[in-house]
C-alpha atoms as a printed R data frame, in Angstrom:
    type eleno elety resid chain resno       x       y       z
1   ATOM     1    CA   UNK     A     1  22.451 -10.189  -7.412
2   ATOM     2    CA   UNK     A     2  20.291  -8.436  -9.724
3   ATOM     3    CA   UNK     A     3  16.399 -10.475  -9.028
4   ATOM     4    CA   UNK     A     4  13.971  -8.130  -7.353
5   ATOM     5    CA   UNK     A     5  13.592  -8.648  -3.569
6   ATOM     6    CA   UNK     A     6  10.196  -7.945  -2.256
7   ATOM     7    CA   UNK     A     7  10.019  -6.603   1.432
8   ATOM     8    CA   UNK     A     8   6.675  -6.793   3.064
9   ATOM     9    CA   UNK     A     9   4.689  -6.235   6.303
10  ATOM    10    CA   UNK     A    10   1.915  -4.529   8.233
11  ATOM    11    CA   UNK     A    11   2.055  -1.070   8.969
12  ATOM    12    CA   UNK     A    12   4.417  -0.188  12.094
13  ATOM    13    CA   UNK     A    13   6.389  -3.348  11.171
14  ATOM    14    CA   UNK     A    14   9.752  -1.596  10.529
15  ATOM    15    CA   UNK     A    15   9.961  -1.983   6.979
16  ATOM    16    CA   UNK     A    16  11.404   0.594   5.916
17  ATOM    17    CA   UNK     A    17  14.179   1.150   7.621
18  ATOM    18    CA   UNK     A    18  15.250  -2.689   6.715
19  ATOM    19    CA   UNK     A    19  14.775  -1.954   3.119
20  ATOM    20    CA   UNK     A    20  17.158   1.149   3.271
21  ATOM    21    CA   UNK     A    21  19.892  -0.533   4.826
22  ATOM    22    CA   UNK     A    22  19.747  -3.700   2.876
23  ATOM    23    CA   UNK     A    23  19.628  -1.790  -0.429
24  ATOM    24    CA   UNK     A    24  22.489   0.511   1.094
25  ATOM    25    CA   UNK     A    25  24.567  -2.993   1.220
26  ATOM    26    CA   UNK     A    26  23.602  -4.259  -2.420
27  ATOM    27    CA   UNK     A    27  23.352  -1.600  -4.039
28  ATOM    28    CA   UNK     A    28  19.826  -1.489  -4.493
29  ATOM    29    CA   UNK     A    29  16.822   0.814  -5.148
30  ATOM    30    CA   UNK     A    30  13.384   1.157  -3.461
31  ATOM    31    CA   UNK     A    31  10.131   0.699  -5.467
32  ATOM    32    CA   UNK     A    32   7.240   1.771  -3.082
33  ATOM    33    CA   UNK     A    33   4.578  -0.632  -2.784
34  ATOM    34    CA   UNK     A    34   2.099   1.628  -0.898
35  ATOM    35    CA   UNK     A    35  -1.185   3.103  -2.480
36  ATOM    36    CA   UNK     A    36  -1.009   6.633  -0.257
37  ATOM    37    CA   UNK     A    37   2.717   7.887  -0.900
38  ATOM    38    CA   UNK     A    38   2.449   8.031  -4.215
39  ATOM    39    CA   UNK     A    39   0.723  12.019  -3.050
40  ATOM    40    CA   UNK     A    40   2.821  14.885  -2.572
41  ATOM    41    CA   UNK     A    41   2.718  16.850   0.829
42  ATOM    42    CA   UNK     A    42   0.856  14.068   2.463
43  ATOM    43    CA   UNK     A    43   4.281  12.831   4.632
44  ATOM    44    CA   UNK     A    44   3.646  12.614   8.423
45  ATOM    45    CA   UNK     A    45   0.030  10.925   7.420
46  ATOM    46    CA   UNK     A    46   1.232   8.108   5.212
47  ATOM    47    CA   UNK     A    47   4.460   7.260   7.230
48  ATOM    48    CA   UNK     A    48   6.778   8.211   4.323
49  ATOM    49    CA   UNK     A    49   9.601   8.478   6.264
50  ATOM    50    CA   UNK     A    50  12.148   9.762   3.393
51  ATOM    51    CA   UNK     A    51  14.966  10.218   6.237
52  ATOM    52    CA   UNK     A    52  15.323   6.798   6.372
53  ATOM    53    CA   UNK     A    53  16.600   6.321   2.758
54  ATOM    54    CA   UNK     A    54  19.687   8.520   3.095
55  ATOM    55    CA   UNK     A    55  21.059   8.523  -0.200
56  ATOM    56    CA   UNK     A    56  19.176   5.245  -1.328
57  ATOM    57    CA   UNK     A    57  17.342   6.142  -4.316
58  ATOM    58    CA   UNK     A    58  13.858   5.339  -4.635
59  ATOM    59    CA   UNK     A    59  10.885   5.541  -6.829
60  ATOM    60    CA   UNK     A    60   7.096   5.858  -6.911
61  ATOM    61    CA   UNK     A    61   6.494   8.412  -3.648
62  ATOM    62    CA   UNK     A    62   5.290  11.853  -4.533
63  ATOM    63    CA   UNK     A    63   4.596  11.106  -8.302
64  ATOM    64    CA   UNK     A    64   0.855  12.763  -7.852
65  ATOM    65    CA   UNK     A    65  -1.204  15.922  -6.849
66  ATOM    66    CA   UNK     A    66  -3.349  15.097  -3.731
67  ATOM    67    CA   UNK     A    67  -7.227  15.159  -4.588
68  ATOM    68    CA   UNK     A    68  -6.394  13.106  -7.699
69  ATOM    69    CA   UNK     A    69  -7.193   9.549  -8.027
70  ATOM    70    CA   UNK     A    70  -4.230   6.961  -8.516
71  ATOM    71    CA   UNK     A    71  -5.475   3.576  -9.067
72  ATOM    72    CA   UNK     A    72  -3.590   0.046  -9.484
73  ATOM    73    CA   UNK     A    73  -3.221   0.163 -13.464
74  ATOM    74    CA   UNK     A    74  -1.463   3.480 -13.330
75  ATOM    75    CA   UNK     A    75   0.772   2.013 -10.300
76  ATOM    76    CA   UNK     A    76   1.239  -1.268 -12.218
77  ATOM    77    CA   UNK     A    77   2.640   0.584 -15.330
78  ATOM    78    CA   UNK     A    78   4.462   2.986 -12.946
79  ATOM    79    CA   UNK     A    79   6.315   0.171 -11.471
80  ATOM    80    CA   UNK     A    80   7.101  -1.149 -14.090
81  ATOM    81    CA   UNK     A    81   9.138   1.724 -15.728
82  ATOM    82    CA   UNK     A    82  11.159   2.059 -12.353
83  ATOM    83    CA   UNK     A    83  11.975  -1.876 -12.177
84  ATOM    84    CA   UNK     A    84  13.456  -1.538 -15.614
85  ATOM    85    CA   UNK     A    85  15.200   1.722 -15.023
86  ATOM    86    CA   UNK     A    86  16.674   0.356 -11.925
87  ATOM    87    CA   UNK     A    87  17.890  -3.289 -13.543
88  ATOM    88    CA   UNK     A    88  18.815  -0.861 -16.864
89  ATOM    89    CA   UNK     A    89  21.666   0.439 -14.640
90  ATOM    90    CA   UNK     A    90  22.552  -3.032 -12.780
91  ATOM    91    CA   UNK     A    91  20.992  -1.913  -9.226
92  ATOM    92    CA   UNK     A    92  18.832  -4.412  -7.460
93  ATOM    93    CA   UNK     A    93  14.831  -3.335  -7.439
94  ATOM    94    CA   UNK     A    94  13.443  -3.831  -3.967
95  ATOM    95    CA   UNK     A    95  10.168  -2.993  -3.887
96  ATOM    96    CA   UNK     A    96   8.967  -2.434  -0.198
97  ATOM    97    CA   UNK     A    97   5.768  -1.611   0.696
98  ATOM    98    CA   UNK     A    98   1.838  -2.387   2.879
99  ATOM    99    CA   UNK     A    99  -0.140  -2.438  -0.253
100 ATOM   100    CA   UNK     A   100  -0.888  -6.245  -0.715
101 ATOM   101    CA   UNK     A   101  -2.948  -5.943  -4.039
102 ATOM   102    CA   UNK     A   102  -0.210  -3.812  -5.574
103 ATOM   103    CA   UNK     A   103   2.173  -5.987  -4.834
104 ATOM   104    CA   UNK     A   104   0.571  -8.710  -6.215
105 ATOM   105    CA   UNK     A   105  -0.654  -7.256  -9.174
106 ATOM   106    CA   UNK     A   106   3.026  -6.234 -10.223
107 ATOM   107    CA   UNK     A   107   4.521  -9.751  -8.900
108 ATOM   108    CA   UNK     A   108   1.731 -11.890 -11.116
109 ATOM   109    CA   UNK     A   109   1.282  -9.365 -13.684
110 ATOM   110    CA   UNK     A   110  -2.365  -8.486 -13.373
111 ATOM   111    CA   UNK     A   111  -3.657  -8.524 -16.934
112 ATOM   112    CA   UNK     A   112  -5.931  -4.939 -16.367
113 ATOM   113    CA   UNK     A   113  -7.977  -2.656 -18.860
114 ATOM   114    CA   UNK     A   114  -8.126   1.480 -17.773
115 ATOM   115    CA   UNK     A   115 -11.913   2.264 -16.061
116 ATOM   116    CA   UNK     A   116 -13.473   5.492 -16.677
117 ATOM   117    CA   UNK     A   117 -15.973   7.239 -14.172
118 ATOM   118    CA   UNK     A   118 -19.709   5.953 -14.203
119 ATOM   119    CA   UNK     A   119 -21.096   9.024 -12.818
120 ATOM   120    CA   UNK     A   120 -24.793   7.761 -13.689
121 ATOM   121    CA   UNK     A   121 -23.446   4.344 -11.269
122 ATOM   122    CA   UNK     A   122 -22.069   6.734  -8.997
123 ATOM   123    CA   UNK     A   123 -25.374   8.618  -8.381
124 ATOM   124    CA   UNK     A   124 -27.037   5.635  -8.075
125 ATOM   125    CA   UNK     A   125 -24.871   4.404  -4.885
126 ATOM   126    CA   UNK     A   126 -25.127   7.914  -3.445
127 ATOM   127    CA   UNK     A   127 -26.376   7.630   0.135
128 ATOM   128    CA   UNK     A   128 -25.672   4.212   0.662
129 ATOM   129    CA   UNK     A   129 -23.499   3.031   3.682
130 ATOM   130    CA   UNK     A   130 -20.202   1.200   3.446
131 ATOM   131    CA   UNK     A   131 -21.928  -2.184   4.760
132 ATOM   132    CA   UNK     A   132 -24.235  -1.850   1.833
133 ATOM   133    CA   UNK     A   133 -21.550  -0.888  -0.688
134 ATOM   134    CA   UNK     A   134 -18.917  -3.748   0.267
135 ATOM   135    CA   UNK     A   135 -22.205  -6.250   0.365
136 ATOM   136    CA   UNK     A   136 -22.883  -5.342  -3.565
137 ATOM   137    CA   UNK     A   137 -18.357  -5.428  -4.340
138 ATOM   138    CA   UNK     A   138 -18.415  -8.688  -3.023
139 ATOM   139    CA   UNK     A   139 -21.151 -10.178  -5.009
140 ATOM   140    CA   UNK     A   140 -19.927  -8.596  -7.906
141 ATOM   141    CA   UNK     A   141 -16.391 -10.366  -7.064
142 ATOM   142    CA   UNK     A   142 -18.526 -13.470  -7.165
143 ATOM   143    CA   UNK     A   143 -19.801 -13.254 -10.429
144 ATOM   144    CA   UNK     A   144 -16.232 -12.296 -12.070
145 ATOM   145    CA   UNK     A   145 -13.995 -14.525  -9.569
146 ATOM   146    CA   UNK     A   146 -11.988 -11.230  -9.155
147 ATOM   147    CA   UNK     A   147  -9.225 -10.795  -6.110
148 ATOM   148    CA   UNK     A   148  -8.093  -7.774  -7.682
149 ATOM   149    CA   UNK     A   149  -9.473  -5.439  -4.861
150 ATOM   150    CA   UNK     A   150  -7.655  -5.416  -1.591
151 ATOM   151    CA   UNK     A   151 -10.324  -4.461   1.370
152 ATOM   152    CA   UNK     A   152  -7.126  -2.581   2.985
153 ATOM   153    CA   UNK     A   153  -8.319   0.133   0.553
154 ATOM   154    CA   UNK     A   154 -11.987  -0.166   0.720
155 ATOM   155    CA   UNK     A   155 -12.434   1.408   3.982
156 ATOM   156    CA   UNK     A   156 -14.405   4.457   2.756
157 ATOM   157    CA   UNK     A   157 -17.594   4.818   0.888
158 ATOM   158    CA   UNK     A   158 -15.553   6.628  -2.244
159 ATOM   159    CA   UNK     A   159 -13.151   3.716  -2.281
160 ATOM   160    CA   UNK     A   160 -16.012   1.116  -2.299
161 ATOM   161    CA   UNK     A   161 -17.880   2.938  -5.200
162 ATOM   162    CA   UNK     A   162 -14.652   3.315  -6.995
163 ATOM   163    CA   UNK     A   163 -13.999  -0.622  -6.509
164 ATOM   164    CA   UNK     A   164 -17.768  -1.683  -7.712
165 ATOM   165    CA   UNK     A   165 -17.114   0.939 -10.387
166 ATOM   166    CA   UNK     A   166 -14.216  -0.918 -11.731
167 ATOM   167    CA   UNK     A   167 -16.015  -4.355 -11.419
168 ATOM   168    CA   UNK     A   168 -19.285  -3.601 -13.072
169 ATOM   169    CA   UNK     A   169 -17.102  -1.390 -15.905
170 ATOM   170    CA   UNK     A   170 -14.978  -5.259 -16.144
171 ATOM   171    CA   UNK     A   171 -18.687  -7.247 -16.755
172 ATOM   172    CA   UNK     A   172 -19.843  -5.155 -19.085
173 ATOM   173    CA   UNK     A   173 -17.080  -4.702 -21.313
174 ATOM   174    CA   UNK     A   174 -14.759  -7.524 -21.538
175 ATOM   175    CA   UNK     A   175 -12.237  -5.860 -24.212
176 ATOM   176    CA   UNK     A   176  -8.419  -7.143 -24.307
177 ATOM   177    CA   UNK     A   177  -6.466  -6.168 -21.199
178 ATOM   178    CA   UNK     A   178  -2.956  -4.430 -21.050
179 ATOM   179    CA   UNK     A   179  -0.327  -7.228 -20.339
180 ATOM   180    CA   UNK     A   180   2.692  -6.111 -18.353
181 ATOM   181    CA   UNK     A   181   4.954  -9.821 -17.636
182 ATOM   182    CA   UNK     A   182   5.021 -11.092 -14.218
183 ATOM   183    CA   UNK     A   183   8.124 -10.536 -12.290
184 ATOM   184    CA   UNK     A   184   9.986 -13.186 -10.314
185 ATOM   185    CA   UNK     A   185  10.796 -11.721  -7.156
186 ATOM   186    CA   UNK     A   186  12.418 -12.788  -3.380
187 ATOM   187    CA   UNK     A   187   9.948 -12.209  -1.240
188 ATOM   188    CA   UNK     A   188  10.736 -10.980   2.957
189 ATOM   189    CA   UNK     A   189   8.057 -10.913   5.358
190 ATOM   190    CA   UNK     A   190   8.875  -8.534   8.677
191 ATOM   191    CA   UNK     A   191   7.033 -10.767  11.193
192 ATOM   192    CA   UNK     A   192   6.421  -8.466  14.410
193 ATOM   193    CA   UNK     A   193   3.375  -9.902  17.422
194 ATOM   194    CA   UNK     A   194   0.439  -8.891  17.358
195 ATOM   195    CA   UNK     A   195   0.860  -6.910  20.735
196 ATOM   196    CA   UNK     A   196   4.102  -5.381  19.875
197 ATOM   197    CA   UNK     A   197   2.438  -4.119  16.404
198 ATOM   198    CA   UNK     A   198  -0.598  -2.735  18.578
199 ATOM   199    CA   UNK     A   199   2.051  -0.804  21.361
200 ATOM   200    CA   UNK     A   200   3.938   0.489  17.989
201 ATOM   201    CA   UNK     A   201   0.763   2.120  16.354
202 ATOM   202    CA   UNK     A   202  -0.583   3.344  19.432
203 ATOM   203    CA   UNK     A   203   2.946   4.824  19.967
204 ATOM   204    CA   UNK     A   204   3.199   6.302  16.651
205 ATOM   205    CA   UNK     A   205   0.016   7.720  16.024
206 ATOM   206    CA   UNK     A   206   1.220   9.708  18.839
207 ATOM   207    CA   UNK     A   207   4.297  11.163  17.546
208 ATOM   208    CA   UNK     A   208   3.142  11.645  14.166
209 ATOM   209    CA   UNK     A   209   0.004  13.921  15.552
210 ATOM   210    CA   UNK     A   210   2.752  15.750  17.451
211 ATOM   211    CA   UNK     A   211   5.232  15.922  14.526
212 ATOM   212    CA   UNK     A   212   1.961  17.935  13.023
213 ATOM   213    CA   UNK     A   213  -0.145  15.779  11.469
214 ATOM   214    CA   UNK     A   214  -3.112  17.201  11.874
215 ATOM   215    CA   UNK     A   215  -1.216  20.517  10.618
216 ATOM   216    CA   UNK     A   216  -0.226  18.768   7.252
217 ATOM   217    CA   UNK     A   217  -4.207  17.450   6.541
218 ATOM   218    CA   UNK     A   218  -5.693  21.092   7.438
219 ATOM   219    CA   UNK     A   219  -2.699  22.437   5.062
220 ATOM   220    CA   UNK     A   220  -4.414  20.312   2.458
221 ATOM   221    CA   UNK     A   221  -7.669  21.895   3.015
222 ATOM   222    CA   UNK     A   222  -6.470  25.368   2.974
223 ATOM   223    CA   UNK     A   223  -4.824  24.801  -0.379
224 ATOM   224    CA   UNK     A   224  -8.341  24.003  -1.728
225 ATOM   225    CA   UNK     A   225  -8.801  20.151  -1.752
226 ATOM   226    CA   UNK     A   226 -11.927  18.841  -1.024
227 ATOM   227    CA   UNK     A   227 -12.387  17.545   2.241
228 ATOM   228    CA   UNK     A   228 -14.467  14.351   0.769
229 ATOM   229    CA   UNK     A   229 -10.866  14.112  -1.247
230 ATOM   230    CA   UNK     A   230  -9.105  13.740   2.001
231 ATOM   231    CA   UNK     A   231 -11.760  11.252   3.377
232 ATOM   232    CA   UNK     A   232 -11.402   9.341   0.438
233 ATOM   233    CA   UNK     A   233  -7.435   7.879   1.217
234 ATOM   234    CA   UNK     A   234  -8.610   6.782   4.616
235 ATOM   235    CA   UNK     A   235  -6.908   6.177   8.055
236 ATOM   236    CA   UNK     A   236  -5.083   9.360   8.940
237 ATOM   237    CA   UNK     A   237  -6.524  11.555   6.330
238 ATOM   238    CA   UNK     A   238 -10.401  10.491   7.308
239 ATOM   239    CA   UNK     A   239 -10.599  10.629  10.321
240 ATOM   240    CA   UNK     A   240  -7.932  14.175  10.730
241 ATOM   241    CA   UNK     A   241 -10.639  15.895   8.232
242 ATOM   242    CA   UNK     A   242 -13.919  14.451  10.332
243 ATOM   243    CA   UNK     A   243 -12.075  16.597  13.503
244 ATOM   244    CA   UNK     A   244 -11.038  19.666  11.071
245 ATOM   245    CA   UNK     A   245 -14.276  19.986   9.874
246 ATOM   246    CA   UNK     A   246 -16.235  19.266  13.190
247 ATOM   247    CA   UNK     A   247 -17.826  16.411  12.786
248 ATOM   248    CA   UNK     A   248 -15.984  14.535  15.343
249 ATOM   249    CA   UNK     A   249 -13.965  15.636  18.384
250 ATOM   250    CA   UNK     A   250 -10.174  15.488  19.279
251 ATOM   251    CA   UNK     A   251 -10.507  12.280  21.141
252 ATOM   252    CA   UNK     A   252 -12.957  10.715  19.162
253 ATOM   253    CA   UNK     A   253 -10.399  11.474  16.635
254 ATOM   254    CA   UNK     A   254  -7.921   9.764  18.042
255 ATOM   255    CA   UNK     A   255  -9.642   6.747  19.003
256 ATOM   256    CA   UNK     A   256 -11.699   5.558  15.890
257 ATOM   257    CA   UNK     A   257  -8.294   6.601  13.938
258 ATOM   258    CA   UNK     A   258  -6.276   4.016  16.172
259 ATOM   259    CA   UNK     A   259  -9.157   1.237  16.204
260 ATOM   260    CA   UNK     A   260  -8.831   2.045  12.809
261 ATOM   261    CA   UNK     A   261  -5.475   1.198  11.883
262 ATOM   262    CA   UNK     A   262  -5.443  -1.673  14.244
263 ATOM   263    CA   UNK     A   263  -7.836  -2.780  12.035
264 ATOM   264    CA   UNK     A   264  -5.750  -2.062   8.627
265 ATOM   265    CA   UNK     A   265  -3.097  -3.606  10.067
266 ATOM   266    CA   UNK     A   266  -5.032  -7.435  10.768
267 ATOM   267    CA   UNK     A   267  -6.418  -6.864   7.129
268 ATOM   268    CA   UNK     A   268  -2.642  -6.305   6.077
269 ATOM   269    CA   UNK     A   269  -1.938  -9.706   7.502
270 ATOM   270    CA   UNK     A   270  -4.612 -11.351   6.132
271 ATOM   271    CA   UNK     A   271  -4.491 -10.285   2.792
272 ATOM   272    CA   UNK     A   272  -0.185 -11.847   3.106
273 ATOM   273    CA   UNK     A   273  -1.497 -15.441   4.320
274 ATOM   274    CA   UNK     A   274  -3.649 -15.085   1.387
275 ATOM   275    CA   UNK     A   275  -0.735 -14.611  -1.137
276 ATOM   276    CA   UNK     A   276   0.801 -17.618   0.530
277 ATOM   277    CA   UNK     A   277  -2.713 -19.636   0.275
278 ATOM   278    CA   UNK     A   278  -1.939 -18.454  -3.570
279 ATOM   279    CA   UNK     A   279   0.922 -19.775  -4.143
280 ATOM   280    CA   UNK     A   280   3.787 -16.987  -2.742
281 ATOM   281    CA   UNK     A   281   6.575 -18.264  -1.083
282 ATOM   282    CA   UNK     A   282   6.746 -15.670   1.854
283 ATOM   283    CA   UNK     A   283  10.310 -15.773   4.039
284 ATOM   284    CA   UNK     A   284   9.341 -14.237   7.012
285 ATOM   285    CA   UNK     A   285  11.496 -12.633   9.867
286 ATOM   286    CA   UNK     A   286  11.196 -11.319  13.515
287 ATOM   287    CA   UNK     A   287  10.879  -7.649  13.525
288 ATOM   288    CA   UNK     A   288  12.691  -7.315  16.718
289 ATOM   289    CA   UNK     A   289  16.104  -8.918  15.632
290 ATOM   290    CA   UNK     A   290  18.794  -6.342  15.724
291 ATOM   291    CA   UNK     A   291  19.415  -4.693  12.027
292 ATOM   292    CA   UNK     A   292  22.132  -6.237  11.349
293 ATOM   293    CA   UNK     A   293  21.010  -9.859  11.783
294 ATOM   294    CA   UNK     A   294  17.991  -8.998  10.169
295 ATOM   295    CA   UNK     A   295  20.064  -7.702   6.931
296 ATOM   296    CA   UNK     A   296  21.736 -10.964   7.613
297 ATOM   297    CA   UNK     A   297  19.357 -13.264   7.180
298 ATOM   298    CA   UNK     A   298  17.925 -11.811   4.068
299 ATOM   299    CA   UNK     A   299  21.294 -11.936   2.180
300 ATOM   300    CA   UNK     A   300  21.127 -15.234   3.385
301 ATOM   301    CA   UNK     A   301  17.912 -15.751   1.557
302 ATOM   302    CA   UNK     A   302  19.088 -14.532  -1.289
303 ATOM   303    CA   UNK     A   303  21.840 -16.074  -1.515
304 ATOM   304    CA   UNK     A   304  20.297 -19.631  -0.837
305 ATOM   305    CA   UNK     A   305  17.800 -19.032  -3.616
306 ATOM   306    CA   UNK     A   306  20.072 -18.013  -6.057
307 ATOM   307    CA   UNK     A   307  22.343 -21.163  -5.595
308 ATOM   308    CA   UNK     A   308  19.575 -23.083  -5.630
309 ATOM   309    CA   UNK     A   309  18.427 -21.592  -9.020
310 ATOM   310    CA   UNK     A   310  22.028 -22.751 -10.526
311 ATOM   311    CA   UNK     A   311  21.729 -25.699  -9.325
């Protein structure tokens, strides 16, 4: 058993913690699929939850510096070392992760080209809101046909320059494009309802404010990252550096960051039906089986599809 498996979800799904213990039974590995653990010492914010490898090996979390700017062609590449490491040495890759365009892009094999700063186009967008900025990316996805960016990440006004960046850079010079193969892959869906997912944020936005979050983001800022840095990943780190550097209060904190990632979470989802609109065969199962049958009924999956494949 040695094709990738591909574990997906929305956030507070449980994914994780399925994609430890099945890898711990197949001896497999973990690719991360998620755009915010790739930073160092930003753990209680982007749900890394490394206690719930164990021993599991797994690749692509804390391979950056916060305040620096990881993008999909560097995680495309990035992934793609680890999956051949991890097949080098006979271990299954299972890449698990939120991310949907990074996921996709490393499942299709995104043909993409490096994009330097435009700091005369940045200057020019200065000032404008993130309605007016995500108006202009998606006529600009009109004109090239591009799906490439995922509006789970444009939620800031950084992101959304970064993202028009990228697509005016890809109109005005169409040069040849790095080609990494596309990579045949299982894929699992964690299925969890709607209210369930909205009790399990709620609950664990919660926890991870009083396992210190707020502590880890004004760590950050002591250390001497920008605070328009921090505002730039989203979610946690936003809205934790709005209330840091009084612009917001404690409560209103808490509730535009959990309207918030209510809201990441539906865009999670719909960003999934779209892969299966494009084509992805998505196996999906209910988040609130017991472990076991839920390890179950992948191997099952896997199984299935690879007899099929002989057939």
């Amino acid at each position: 058993m040695q094709k990738m498996i591909t574990i997906l979800g929305p956030t507070a799904s449980g994914k994780t913690p399925v994609a430890a213990r099945l890898a711990a039974e197949i001896g497999g590995e973990i690719i991360s699929a998620d755009s915010r653990q790739v930073y160092r010492r930003m753990d209680i914010g982007t749900g890394k939850d490394l206690g719930e490898y164990g021993v599991i090996p797994y690749h692509l979390i804390d391979i950056r510096e916060p305040g620096t700017k990881y993008n999909l062609f560097e995680y495309q590449q990035d992934f793609f070392d680890a999956y051949q490491d991890i097949r080098s040495r006979g271990a299954v890759p299972i890449l698990c992760g939120g991310t949907g365009l990074y996921i996709e892009a490393v499942l299709k094999g995104y043909h993409l080209s490096p994009v330097p700063q435009n700091q005369a186009l940045r200057d020019s967008l200065e000032g404008k809101s993130l309605v007016e900025l995500t108006q202009m990316l998606t006529e600009l996805k009109a004109k090239t046909g591009s799906n490439m960016h995922n509006t789970t990440d444009v939620d800031s006004c950084q992101r959304a320059i970064r993202a028009i960046e990228i697509e005016t850079y890809n109109i005005e010079h169409p040069t040849p494009r790095r080609e990494l193969p596309p990579v045949d892959s299982i894929i699992i869906g964690i299925d969890i309802d709607r209210e369930l997912r909205r009790e399990k944020i709620t609950r664990r936005l919660k926890a991870r404010l009083e396992e210190g979050m707020v502590e880890e983001v004004k760590a950050l800022l002591d250390e001497g990252i920008p605070a328009e840095d921090l505002i730039y990943y989203g979610l946690e780190y936003k809205f934790v550096t709005e209330y840091l550097t009084g612009q917001i209060t404690y409560d209103e904190m808490f509730t535009r960051l959990e309207i918030a990632i209510h809201q990441f979470a539906k865009r999670q989802m719909t960003w999934f039906r779209g892969m299966e609109r494009r084509g992805f065969q998505i196996h999906w199962i209910d988040a609130t089986l017991p472990m076991e049958e839920k390890v179950s009924q992948i191997i099952q999956i896997v199984n299935c599809k690879s007899e099929n494949r002989k057939s």
